[in-house]
Backbone as XML, in Angstrom:
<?xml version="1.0"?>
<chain id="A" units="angstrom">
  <residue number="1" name="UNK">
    <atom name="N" x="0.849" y="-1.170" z="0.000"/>
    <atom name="CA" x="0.000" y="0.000" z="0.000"/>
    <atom name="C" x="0.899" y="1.239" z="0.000"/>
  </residue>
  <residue number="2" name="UNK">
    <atom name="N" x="1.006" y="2.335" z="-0.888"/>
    <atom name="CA" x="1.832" y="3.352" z="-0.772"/>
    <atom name="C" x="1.406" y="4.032" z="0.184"/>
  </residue>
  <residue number="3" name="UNK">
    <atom name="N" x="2.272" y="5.003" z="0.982"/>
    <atom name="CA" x="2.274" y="5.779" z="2.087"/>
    <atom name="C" x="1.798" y="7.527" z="1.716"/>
  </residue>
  <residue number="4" name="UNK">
    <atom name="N" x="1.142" y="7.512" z="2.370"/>
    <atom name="CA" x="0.418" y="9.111" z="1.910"/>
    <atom name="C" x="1.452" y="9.922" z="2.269"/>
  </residue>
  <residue number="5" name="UNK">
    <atom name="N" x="1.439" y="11.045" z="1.646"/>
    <atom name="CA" x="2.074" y="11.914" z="1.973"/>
    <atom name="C" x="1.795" y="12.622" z="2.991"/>
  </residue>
  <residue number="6" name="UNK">
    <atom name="N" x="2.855" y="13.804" z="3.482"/>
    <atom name="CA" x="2.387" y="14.523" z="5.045"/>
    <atom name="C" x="1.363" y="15.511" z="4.797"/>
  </residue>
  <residue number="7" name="UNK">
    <atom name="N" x="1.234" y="16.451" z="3.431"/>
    <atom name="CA" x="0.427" y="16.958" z="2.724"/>
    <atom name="C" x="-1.128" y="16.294" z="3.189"/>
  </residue>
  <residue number="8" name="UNK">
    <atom name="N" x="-1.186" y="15.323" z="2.585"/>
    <atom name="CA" x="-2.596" y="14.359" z="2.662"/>
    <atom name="C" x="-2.459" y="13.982" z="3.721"/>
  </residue>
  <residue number="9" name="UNK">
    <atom name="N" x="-1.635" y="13.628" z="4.461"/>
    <atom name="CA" x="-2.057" y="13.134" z="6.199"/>
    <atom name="C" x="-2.670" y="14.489" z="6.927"/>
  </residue>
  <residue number="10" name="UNK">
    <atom name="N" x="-1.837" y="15.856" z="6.755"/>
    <atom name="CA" x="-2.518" y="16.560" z="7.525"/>
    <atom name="C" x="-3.896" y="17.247" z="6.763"/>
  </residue>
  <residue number="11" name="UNK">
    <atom name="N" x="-4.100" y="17.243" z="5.869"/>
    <atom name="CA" x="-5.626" y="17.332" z="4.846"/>
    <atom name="C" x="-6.556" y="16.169" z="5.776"/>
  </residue>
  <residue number="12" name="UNK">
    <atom name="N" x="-6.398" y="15.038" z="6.035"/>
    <atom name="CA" x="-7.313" y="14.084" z="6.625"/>
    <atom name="C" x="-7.262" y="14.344" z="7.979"/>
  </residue>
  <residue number="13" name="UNK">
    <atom name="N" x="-6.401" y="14.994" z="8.760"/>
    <atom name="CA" x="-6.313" y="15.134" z="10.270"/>
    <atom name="C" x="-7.778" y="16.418" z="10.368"/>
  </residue>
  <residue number="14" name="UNK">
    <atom name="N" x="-7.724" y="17.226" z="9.096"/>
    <atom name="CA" x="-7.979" y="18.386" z="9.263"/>
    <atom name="C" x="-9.496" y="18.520" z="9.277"/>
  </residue>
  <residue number="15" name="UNK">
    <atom name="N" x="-9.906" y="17.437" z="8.501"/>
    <atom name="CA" x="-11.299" y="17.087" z="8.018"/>
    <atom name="C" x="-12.001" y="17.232" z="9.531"/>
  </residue>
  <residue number="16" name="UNK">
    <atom name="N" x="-11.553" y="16.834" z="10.763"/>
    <atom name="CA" x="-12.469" y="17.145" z="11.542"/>
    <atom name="C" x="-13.040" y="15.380" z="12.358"/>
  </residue>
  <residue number="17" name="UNK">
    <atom name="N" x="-13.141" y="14.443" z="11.657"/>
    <atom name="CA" x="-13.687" y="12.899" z="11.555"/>
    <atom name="C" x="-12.698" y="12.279" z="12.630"/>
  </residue>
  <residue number="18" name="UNK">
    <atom name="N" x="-13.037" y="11.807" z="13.691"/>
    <atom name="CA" x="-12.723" y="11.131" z="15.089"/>
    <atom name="C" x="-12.725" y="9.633" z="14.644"/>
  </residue>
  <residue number="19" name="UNK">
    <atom name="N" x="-11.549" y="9.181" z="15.170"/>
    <atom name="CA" x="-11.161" y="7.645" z="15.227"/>
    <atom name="C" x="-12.192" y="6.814" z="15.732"/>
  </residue>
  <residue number="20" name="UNK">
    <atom name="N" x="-12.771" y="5.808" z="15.551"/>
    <atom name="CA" x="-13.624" y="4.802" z="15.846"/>
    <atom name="C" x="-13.194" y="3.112" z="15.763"/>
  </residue>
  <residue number="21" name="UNK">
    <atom name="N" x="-12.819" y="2.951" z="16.430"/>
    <atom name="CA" x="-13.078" y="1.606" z="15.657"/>
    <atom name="C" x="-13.570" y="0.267" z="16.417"/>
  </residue>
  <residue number="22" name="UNK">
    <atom name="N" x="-13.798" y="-0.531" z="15.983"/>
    <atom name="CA" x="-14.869" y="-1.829" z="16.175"/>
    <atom name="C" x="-13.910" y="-3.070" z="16.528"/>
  </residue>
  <residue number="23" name="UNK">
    <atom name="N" x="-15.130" y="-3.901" z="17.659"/>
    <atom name="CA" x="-14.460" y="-5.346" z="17.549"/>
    <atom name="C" x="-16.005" y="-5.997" z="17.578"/>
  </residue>
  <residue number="24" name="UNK">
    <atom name="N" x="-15.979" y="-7.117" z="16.658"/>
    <atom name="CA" x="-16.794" y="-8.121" z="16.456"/>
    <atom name="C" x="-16.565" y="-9.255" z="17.496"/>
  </residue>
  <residue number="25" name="UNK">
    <atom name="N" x="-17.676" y="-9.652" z="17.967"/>
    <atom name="CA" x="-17.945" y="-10.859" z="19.082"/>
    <atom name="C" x="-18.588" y="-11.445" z="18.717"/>
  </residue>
  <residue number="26" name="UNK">
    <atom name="N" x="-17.931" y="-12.848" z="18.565"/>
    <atom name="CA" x="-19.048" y="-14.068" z="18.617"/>
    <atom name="C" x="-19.223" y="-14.506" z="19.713"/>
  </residue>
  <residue number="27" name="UNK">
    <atom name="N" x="-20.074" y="-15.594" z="20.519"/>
    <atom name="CA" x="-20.720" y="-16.294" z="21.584"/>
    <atom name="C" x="-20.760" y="-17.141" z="20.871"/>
  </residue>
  <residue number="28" name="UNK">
    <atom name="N" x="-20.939" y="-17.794" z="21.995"/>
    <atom name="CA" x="-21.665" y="-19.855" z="21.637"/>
    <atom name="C" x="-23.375" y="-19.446" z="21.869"/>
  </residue>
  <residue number="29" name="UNK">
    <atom name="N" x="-23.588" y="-18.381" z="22.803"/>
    <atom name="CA" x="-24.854" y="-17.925" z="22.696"/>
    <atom name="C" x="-25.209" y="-17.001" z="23.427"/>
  </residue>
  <residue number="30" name="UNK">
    <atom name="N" x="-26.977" y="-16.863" z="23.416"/>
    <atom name="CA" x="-26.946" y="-15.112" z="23.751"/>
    <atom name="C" x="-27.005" y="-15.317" z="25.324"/>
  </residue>
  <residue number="31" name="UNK">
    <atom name="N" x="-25.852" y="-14.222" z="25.517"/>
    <atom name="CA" x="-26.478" y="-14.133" z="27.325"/>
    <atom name="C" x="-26.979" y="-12.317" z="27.590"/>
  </residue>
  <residue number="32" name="UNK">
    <atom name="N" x="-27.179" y="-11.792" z="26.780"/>
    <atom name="CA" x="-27.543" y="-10.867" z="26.749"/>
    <atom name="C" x="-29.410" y="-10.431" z="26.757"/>
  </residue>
  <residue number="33" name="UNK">
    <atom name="N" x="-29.672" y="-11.612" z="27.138"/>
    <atom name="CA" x="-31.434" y="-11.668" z="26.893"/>
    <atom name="C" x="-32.221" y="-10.280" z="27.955"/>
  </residue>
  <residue number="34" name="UNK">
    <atom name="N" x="-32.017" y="-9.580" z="28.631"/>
    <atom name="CA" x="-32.832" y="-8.564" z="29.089"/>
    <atom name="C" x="-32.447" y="-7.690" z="28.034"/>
  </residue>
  <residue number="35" name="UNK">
    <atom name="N" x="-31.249" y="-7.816" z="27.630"/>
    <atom name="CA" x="-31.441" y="-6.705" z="26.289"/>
    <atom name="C" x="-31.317" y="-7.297" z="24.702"/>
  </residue>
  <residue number="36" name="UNK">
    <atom name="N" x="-32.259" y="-8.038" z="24.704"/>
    <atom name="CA" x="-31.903" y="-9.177" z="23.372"/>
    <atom name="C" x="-33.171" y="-7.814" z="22.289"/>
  </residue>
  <residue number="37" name="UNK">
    <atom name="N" x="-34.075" y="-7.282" z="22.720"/>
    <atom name="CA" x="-34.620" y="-6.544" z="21.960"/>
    <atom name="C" x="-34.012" y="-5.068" z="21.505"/>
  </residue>
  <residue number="38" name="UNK">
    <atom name="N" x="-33.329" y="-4.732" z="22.511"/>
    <atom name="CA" x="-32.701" y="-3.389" z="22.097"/>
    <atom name="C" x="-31.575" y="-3.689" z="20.781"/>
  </residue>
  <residue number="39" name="UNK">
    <atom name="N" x="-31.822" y="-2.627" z="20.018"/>
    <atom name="CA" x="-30.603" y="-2.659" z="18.904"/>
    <atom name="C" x="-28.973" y="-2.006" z="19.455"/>
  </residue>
  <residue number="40" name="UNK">
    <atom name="N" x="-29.154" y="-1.550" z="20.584"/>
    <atom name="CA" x="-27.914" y="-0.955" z="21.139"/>
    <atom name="C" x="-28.062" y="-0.782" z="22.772"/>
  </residue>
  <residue number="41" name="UNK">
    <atom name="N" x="-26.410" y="-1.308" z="23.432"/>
    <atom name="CA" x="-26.142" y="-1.679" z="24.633"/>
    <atom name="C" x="-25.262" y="-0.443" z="25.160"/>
  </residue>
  <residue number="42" name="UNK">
    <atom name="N" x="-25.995" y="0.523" z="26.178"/>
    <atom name="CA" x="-25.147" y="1.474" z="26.150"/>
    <atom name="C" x="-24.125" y="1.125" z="28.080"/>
  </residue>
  <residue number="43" name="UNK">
    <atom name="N" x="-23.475" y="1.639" z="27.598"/>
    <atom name="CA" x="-21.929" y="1.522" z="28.842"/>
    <atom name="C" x="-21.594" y="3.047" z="28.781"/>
  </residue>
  <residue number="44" name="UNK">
    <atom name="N" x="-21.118" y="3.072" z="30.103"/>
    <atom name="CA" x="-20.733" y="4.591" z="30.301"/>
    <atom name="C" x="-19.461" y="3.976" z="31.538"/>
  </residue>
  <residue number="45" name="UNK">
    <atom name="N" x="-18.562" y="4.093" z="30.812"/>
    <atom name="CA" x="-17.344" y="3.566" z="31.128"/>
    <atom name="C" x="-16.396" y="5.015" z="31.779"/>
  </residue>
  <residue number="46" name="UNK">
    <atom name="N" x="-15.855" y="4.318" z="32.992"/>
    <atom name="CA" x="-14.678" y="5.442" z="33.895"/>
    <atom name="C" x="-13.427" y="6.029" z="33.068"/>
  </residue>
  <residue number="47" name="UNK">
    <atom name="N" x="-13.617" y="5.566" z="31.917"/>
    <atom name="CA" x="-12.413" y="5.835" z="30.882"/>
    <atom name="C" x="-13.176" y="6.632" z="29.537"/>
  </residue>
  <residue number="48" name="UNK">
    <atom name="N" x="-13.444" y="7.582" z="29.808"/>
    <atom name="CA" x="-14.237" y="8.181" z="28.083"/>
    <atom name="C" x="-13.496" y="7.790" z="26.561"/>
  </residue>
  <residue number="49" name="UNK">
    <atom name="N" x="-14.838" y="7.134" z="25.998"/>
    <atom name="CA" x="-14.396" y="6.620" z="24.817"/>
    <atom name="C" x="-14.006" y="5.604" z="24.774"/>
  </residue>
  <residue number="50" name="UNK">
    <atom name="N" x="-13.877" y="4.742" z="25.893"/>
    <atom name="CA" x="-14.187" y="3.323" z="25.665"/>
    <atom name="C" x="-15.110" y="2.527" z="25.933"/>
  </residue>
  <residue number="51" name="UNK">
    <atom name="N" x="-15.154" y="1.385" z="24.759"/>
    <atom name="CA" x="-16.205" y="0.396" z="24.698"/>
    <atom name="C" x="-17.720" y="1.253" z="25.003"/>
  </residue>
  <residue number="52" name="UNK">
    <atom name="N" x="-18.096" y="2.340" z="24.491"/>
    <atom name="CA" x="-19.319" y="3.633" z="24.515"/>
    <atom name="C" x="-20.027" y="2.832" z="24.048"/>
  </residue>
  <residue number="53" name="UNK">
    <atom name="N" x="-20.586" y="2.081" z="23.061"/>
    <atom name="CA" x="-21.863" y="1.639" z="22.364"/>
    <atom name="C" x="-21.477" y="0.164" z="22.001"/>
  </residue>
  <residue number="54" name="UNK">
    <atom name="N" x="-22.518" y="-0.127" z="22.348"/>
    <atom name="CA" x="-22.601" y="-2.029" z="21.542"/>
    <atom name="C" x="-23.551" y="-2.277" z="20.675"/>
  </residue>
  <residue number="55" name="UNK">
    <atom name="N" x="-23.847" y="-2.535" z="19.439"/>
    <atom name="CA" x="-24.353" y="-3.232" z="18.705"/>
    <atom name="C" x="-25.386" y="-4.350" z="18.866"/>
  </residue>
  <residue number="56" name="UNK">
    <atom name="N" x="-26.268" y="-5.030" z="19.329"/>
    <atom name="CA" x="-26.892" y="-6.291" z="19.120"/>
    <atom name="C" x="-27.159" y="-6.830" z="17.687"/>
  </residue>
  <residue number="57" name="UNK">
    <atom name="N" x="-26.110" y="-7.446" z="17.079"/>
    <atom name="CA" x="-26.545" y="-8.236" z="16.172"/>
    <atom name="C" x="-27.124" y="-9.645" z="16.000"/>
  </residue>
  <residue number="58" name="UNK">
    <atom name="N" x="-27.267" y="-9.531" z="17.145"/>
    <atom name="CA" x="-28.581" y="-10.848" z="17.221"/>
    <atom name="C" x="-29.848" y="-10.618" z="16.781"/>
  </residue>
  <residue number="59" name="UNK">
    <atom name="N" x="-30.197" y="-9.491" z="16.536"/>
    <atom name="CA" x="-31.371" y="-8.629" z="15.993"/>
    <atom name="C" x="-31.771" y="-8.885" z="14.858"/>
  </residue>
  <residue number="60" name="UNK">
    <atom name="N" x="-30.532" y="-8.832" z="13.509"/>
    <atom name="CA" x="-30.426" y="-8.793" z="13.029"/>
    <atom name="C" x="-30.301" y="-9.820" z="11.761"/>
  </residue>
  <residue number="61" name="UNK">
    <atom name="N" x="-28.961" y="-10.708" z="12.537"/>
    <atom name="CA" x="-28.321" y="-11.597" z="11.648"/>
    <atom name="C" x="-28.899" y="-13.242" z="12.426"/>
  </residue>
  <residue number="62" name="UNK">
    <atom name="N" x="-29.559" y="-12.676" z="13.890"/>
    <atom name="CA" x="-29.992" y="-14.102" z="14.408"/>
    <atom name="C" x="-28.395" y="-14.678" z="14.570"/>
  </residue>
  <residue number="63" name="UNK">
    <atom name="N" x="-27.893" y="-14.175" z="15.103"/>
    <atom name="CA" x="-26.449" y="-14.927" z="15.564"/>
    <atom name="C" x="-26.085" y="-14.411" z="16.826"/>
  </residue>
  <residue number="64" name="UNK">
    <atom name="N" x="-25.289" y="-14.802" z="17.839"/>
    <atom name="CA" x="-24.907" y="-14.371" z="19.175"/>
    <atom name="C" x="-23.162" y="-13.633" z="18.725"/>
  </residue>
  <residue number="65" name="UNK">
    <atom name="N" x="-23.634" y="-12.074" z="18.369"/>
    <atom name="CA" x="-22.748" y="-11.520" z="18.040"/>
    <atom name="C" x="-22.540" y="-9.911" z="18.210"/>
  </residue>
  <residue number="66" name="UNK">
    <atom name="N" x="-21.905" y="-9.414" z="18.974"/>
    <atom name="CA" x="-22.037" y="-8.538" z="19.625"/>
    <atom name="C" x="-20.924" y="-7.095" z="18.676"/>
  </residue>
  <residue number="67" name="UNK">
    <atom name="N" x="-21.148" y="-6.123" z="18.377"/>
    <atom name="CA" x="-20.002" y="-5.492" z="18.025"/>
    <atom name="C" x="-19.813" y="-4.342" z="18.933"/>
  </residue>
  <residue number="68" name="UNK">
    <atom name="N" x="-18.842" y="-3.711" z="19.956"/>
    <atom name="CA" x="-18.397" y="-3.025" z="20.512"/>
    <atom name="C" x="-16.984" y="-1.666" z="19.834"/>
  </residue>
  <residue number="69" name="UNK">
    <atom name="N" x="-17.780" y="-0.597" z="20.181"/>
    <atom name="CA" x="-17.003" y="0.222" z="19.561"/>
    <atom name="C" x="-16.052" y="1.186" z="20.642"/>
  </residue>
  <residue number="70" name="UNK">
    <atom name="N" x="-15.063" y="1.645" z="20.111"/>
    <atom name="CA" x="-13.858" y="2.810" z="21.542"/>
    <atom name="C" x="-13.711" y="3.914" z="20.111"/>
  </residue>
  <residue number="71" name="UNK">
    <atom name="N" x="-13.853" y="4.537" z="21.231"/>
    <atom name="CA" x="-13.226" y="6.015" z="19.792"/>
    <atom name="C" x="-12.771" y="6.750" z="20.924"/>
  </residue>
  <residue number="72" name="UNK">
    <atom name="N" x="-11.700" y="7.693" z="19.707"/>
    <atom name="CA" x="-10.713" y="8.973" z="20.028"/>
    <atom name="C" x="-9.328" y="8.690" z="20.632"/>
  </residue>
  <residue number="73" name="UNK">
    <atom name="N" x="-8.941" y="9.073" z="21.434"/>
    <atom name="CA" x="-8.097" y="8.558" z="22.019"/>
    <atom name="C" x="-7.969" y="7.432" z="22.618"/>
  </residue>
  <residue number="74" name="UNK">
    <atom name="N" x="-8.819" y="6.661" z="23.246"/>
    <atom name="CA" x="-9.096" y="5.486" z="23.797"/>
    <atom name="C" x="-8.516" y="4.391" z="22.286"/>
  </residue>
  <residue number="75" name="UNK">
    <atom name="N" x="-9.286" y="4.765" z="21.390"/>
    <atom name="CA" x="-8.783" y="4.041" z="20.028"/>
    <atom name="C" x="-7.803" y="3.931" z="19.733"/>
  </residue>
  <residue number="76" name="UNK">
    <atom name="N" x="-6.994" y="4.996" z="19.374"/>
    <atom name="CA" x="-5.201" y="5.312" z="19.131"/>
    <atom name="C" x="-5.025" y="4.709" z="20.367"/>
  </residue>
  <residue number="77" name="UNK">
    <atom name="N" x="-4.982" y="4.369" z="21.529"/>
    <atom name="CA" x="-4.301" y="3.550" z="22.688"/>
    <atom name="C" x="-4.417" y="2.041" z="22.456"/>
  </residue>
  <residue number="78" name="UNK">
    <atom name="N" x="-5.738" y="1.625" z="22.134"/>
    <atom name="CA" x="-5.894" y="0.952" z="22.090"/>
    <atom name="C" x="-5.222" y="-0.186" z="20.641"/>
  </residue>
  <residue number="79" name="UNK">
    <atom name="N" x="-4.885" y="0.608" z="20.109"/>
    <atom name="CA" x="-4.154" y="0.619" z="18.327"/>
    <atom name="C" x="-3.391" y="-0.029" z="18.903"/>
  </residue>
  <residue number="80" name="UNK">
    <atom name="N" x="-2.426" y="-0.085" z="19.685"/>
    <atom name="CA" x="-1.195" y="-0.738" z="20.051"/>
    <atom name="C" x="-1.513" y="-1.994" z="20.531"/>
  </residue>
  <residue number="81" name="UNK">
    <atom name="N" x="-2.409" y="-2.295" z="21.429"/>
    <atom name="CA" x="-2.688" y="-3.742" z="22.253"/>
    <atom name="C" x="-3.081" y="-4.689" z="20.601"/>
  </residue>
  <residue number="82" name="UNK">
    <atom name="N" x="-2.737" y="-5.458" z="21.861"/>
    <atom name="CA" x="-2.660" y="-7.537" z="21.168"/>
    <atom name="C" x="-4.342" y="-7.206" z="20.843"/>
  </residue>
  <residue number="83" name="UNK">
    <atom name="N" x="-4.601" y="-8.634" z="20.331"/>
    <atom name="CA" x="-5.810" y="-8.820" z="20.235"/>
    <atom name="C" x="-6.171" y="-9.503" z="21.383"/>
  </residue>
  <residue number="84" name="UNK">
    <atom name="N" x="-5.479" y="-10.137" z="22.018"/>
    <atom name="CA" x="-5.738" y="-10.827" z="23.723"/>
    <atom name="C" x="-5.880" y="-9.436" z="24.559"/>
  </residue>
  <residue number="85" name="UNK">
    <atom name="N" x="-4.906" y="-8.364" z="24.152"/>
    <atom name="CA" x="-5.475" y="-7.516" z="25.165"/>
    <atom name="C" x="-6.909" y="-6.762" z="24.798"/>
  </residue>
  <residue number="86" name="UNK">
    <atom name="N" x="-7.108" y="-6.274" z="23.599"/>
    <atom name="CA" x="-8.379" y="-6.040" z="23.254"/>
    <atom name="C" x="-9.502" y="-6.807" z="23.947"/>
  </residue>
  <residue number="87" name="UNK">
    <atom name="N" x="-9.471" y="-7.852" z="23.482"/>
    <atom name="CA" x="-10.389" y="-8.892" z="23.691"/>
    <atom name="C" x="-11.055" y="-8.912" z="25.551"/>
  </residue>
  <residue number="88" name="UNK">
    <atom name="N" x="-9.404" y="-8.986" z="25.956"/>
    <atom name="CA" x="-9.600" y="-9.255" z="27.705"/>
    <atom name="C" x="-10.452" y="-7.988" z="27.933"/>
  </residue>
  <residue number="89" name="UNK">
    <atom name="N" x="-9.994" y="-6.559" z="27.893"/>
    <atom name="CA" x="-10.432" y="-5.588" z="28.376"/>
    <atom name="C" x="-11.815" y="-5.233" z="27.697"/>
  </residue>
  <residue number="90" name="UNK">
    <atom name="N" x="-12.378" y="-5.882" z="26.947"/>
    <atom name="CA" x="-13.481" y="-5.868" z="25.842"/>
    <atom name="C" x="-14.504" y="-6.864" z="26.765"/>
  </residue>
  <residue number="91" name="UNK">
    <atom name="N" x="-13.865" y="-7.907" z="27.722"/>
    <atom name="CA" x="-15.093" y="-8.806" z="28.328"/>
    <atom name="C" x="-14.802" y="-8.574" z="29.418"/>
  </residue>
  <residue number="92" name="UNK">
    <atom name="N" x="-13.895" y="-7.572" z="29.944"/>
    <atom name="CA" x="-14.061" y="-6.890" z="31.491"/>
    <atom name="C" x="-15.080" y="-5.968" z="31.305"/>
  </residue>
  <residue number="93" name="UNK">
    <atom name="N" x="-15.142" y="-5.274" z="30.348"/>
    <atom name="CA" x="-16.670" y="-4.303" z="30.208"/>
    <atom name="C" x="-18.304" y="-5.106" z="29.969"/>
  </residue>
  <residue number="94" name="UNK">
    <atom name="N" x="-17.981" y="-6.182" z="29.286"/>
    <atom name="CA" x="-19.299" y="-7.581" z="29.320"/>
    <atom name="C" x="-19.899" y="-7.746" z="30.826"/>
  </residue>
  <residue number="95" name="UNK">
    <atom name="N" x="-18.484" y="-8.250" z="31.204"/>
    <atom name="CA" x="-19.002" y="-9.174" z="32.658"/>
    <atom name="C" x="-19.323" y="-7.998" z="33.718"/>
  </residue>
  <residue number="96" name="UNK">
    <atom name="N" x="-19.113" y="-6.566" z="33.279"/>
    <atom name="CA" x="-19.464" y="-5.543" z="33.932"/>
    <atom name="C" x="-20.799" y="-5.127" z="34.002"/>
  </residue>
  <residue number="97" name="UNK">
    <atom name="N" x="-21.719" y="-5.622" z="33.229"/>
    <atom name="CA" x="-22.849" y="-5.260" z="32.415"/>
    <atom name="C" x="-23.581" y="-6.908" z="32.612"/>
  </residue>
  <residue number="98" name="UNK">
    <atom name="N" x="-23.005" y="-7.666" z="32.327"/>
    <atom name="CA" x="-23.685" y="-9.596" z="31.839"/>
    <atom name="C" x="-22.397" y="-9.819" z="33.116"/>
  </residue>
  <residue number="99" name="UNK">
    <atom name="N" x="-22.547" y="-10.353" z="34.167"/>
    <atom name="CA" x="-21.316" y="-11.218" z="35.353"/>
    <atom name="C" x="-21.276" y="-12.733" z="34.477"/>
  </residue>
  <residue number="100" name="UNK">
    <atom name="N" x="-22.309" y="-13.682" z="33.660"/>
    <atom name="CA" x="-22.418" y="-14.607" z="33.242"/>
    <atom name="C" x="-22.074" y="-15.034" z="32.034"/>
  </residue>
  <residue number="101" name="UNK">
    <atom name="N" x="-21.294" y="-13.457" z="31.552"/>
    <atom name="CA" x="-20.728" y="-13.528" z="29.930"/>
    <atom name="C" x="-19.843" y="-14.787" z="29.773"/>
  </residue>
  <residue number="102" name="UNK">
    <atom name="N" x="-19.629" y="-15.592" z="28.423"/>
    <atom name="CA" x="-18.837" y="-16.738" z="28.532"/>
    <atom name="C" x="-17.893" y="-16.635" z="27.383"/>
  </residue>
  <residue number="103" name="UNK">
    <atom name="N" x="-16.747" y="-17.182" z="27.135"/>
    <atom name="CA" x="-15.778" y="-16.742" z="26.311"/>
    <atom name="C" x="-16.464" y="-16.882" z="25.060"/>
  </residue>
  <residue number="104" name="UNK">
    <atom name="N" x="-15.459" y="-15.038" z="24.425"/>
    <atom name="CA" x="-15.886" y="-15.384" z="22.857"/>
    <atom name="C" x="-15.259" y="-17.031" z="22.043"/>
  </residue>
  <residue number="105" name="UNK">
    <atom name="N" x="-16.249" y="-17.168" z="21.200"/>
    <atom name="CA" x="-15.832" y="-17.978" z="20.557"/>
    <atom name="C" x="-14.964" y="-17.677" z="18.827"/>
  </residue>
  <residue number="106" name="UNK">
    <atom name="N" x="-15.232" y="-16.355" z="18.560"/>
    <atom name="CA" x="-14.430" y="-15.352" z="17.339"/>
    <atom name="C" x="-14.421" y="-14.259" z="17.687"/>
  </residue>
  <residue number="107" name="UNK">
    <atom name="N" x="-14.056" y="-13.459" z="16.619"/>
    <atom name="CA" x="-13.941" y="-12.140" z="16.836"/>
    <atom name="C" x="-13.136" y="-11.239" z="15.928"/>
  </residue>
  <residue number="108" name="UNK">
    <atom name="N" x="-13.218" y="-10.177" z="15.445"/>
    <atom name="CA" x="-12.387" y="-9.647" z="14.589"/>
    <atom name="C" x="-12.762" y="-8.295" z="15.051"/>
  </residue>
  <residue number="109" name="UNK">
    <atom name="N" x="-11.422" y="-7.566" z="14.503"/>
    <atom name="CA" x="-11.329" y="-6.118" z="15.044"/>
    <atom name="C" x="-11.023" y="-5.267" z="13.850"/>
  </residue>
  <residue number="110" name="UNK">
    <atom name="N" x="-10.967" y="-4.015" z="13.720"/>
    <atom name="CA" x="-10.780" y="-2.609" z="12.749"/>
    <atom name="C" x="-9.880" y="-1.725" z="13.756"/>
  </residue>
  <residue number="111" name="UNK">
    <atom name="N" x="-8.406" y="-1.564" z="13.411"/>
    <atom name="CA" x="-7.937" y="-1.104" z="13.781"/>
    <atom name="C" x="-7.294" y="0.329" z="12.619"/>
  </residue>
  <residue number="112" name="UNK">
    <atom name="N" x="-8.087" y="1.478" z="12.485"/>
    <atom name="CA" x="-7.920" y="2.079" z="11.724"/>
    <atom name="C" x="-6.711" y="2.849" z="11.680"/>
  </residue>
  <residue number="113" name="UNK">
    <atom name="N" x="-6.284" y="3.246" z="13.006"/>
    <atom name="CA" x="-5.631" y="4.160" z="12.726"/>
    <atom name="C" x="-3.553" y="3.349" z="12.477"/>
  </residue>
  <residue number="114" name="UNK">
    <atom name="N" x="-3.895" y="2.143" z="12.334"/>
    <atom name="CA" x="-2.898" y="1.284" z="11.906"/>
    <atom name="C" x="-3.233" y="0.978" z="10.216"/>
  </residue>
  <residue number="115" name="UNK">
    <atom name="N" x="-4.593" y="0.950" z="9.798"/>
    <atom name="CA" x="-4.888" y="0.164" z="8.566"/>
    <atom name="C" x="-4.498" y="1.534" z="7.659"/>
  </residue>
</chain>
């Protein structure tokens, strides 16, 4: 992939558009059932900008699959961790919310400000 120039890096800084990015959760199944109807799981986390909104795509796709989003700075920090650390600190906010959450069984992440 060629490397943008500093020109175009600071043109895209400038735009104004805040880092976001996503991790996909699978389950073996839903333990999320008091909120199996809501389309979104909200968290208000001691750290701003992380893990802020969840997804229910069980809604949707009928699968036990959760997507959790971190933006801004929390994101760029988070850019650096493993996917074990993602993951861990991703089902310390679950079992914060669900105590009965059970390990993902997949998962994939968007790490933008690396991609």
């Amino acid at each position: 992939m060629p490397v943008l120039s500093n020109a175009k890096k600071e043109a895209i800084d400038r735009i104004g558009f805040g880092l976001m990015d996503k991790l996909w959760i699978e389950f073996p199944s839903v333990f999320w059932t008091d909120d199996l109807e809501n389309d979104w799981i909200l968290y208000i986390s001691d750290n701003p900008g992380e893990w802020v909104e969840t997804l229910n795509i069980k809604k949707f796709l009928d699968k036990p699959i959760l997507v959790m989003f971190n933006v801004g700075d929390v994101a760029r920090t988070f850019a650096d961790k493993t996917d074990n650390e993602i993951i861990e600190n991703a089902m310390k906010v679950l079992r914060n919310i669900y105590p009965t959450a059970p390990e993902p069984i997949g998962f994939k992440r968007s790490n933008w400000s690396k991609e």
